[in-house]
DRENDO-1510 file (C-alpha; in Angstrom, 1 decimal, always signed):
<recs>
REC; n; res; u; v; w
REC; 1; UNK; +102.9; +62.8; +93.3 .
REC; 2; UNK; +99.0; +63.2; +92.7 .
REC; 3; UNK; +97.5; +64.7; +90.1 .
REC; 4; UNK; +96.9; +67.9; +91.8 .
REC; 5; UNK; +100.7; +68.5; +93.0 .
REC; 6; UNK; +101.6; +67.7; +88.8 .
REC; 7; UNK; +103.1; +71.0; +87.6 .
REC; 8; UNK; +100.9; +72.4; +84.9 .
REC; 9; UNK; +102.1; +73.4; +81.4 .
REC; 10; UNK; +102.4; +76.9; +80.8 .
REC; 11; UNK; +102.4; +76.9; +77.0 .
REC; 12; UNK; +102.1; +81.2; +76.9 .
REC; 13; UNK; +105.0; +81.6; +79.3 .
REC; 14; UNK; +107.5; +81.8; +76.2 .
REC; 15; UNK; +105.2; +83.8; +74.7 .
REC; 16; UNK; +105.1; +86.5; +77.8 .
REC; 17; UNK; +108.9; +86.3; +77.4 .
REC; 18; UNK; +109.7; +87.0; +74.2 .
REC; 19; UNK; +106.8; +89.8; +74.2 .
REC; 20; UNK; +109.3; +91.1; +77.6 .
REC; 21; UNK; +112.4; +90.8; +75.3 .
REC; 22; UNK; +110.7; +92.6; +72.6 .
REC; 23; UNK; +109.5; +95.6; +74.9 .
REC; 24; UNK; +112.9; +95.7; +76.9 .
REC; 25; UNK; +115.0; +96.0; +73.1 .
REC; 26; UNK; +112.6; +98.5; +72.2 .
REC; 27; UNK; +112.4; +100.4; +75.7 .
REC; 28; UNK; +116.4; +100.7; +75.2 .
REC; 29; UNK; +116.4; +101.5; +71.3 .
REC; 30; UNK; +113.9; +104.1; +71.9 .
REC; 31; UNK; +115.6; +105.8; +75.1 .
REC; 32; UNK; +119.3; +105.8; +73.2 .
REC; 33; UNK; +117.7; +107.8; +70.3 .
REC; 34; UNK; +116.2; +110.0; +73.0 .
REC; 35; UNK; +119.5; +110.7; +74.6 .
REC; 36; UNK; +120.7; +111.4; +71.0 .
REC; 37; UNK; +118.3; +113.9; +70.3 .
REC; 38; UNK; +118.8; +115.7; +73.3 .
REC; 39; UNK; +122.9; +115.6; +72.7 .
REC; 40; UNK; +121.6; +118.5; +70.1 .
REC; 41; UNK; +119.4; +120.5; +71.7 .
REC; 42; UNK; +121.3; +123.5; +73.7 .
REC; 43; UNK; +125.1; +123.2; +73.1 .
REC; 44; UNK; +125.9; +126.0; +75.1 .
REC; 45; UNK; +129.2; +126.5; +75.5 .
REC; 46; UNK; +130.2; +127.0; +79.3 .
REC; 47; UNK; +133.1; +128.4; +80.9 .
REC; 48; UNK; +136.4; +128.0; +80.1 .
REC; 49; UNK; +136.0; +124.5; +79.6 .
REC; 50; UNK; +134.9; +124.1; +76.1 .
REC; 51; UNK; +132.2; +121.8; +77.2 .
REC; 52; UNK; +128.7; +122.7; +75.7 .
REC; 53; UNK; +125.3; +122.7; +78.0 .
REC; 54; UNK; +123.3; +120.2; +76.2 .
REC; 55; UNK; +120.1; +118.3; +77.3 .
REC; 56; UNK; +122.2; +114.7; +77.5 .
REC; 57; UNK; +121.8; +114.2; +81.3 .
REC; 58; UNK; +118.0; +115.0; +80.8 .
REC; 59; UNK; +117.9; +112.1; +78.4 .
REC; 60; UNK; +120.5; +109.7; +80.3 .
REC; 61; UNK; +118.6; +110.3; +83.6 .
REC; 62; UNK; +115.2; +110.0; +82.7 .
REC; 63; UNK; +116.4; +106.8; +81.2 .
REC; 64; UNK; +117.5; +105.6; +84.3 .
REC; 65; UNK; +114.6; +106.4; +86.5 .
REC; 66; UNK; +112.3; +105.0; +84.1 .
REC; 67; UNK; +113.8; +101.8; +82.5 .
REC; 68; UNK; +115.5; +100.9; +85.9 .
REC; 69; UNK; +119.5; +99.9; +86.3 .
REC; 70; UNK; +120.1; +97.7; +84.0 .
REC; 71; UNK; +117.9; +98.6; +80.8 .
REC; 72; UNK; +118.8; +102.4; +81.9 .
REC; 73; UNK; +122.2; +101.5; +82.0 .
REC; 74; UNK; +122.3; +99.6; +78.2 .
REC; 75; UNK; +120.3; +102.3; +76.6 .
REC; 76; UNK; +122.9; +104.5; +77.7 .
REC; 77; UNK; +125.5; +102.2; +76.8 .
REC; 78; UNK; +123.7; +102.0; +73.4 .
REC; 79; UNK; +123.9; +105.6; +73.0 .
REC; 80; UNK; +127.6; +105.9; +73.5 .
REC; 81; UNK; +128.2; +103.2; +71.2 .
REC; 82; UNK; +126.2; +104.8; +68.1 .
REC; 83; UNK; +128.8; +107.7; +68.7 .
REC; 84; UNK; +132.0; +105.3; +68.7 .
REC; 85; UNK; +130.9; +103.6; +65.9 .
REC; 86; UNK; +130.3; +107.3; +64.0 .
REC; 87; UNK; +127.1; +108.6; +63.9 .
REC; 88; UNK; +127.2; +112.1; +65.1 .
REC; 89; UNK; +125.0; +111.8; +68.4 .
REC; 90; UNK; +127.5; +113.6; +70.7 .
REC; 91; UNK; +127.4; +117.1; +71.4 .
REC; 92; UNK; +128.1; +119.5; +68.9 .
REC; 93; UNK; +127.3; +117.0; +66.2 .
REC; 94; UNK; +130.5; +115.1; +67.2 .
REC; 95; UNK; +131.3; +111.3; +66.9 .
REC; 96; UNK; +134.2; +108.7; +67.5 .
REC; 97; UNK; +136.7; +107.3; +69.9 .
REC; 98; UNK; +138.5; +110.9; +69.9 .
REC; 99; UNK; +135.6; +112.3; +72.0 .
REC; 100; UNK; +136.2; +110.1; +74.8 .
REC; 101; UNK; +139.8; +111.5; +75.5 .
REC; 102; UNK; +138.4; +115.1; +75.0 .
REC; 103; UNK; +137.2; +117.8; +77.8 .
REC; 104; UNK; +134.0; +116.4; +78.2 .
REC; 105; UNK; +135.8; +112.4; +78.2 .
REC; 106; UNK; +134.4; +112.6; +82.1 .
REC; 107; UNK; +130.8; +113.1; +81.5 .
REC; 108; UNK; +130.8; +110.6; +78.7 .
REC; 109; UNK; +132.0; +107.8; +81.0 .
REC; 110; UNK; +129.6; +109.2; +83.8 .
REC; 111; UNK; +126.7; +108.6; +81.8 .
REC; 112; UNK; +125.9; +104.5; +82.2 .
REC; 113; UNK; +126.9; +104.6; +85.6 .
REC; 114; UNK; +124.8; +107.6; +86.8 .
REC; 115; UNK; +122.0; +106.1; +85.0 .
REC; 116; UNK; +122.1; +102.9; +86.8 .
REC; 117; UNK; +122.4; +104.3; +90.0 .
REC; 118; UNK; +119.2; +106.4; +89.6 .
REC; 119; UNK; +117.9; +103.5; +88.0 .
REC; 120; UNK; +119.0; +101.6; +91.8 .
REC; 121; UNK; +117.4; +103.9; +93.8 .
REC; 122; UNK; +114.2; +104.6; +91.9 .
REC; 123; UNK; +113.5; +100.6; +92.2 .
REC; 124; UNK; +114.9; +99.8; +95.5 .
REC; 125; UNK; +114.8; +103.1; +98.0 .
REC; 126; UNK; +111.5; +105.1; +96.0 .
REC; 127; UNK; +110.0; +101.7; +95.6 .
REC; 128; UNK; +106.4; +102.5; +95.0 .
REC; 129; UNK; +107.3; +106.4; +95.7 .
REC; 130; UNK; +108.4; +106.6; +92.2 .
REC; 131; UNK; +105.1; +108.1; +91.4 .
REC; 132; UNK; +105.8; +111.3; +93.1 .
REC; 133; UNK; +108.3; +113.3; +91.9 .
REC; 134; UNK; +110.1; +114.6; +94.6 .
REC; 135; UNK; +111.3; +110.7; +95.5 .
REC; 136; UNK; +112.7; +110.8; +91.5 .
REC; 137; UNK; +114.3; +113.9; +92.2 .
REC; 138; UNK; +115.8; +113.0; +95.2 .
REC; 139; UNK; +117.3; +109.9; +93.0 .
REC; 140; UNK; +118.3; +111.4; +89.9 .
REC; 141; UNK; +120.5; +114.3; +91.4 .
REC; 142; UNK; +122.0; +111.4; +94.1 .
REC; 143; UNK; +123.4; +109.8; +90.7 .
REC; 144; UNK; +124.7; +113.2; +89.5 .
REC; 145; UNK; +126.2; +114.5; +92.5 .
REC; 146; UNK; +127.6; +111.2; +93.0 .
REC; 147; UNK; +128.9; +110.2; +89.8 .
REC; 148; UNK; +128.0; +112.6; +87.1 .
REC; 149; UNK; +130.1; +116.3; +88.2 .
REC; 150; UNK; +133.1; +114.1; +90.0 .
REC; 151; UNK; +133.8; +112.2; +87.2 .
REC; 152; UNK; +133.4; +115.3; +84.7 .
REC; 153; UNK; +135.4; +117.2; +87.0 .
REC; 154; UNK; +138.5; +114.5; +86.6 .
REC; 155; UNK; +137.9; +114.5; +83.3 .
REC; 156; UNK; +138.3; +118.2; +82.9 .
REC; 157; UNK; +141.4; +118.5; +85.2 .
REC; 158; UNK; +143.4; +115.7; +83.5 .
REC; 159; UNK; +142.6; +117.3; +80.0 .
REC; 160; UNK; +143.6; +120.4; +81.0 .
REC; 161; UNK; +146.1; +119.5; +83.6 .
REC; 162; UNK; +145.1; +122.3; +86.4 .
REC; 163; UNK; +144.0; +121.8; +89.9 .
REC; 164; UNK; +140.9; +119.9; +91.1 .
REC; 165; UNK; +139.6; +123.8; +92.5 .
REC; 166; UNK; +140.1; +124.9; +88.7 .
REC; 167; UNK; +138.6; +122.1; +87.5 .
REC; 168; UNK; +135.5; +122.4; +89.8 .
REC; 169; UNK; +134.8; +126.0; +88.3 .
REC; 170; UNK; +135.2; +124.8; +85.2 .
REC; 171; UNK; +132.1; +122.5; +86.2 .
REC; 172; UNK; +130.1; +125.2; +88.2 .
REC; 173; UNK; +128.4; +126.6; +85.1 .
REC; 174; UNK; +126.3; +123.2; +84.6 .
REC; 175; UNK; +124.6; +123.2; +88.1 .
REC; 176; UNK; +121.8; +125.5; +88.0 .
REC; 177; UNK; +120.3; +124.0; +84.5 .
REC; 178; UNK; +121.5; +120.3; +86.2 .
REC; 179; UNK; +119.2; +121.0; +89.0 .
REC; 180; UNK; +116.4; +122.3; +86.7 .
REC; 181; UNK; +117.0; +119.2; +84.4 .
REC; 182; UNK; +116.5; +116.6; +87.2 .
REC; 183; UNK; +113.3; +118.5; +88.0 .
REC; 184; UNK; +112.0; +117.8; +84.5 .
REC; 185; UNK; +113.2; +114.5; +85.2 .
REC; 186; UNK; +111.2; +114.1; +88.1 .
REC; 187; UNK; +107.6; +115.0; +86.8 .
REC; 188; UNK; +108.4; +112.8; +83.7 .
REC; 189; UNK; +109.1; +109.9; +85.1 .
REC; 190; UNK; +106.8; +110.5; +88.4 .
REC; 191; UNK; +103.8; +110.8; +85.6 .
REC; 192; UNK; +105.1; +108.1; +83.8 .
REC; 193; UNK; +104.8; +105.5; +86.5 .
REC; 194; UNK; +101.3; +106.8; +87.5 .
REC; 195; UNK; +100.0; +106.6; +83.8 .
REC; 196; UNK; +101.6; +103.3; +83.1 .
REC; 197; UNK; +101.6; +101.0; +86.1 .
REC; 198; UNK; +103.2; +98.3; +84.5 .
REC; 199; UNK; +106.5; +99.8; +83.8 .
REC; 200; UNK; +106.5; +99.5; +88.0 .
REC; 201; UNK; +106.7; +95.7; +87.6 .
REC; 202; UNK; +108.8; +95.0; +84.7 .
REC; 203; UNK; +111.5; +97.3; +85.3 .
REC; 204; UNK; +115.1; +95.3; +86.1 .
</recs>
């Protein structure tokens, strides 16, 4: 081997690392407490269902189009652990393991998945299209068409034990603000990834 072909030390790699770790702790923290402020905002009740409107999916999908699948998908984790472990970031001010077996048990479980799958498609099918909204729009409401209301609606019709048509009304009343949500969504993010390139090429 000559000296040319020698691989050189890269004595700041490590560095660049740990400064990536660092940012991709506090990209999550920051994104969970997001998601837990927006659990209070709203809490309109709908339906007969007993679940509130909230701004959650707001917060759970912007986290996914922005941090990509798998930070999107441990900020939400993070988020529904702070309300296992207590600390009232659910709707309604609510906390513990006895939400998850409630009406809204669905949604809850929804939430990591939905926000990785945005998360997927923002990275791999918008690609460098993320910075125009109607590409994160397009992603965000795939992951709650897809994930989000069917797994809401099973939720709802196993709590309540009626049919999966009942169960879909119960889930009818969250569409319209769904669809204005993801829109929000879309302009965020879209604005995000124009103002900040970087977040393009660190995102996992």
């Amino acid at each position: 081997m000559t000296m040319s072909e020698t691989p050189t030390s890269t004595p700041d790699a490590p560095v660049a690392r740990r400064r990536s770790t660092t940012t991709d702790i506090a990209l999550i923290a920051a994104f969970a407490a997001l998601i837990s402020a927006c659990a209070y905002i709203g809490a309109i009740p709908a339906g007969g269902s007993g679940v509130p409107i909230t701004l959650q999916t707001f917060g759970v999908m912007l986290a996914g189009c922005v941090l990509g699948p798998v930070r999107g998908f441990l900020a939400v984790s993070l988020y529904l652990l702070l309300g296992v472990l207590g600390l009232p970031v659910f709707a309604e001010h609510s906390s513990g393991l006895g939400v998850f077996s409630g009406p809204s048990a669905g949604y809850l479980y929804s939430f990591p998945i939905a926000a990785a799958l945005a998360g997927f498609l923002v990275k791999y099918v918008a690609r460098e299209r993320r910075t125009r909204a109607i590409w994160v729009f397009a992603c965000s409401i795939t992951g709650s068409i897809l994930v989000i209301h069917p797994m809401g609606i099973a939720g709802m019709k196993l709590y309540f034990d009626v049919s999966w048509h009942e169960a879909f009304t119960y889930d009818t009343p969250f569409w319209l603000g769904d669809i204005l949500k993801t829109a929000l969504v879309a302009l965020i993010a879209a604005e995000v990834f124009r103002a900040f390139p970087w977040m393009q090429r660190i995102d996992r």
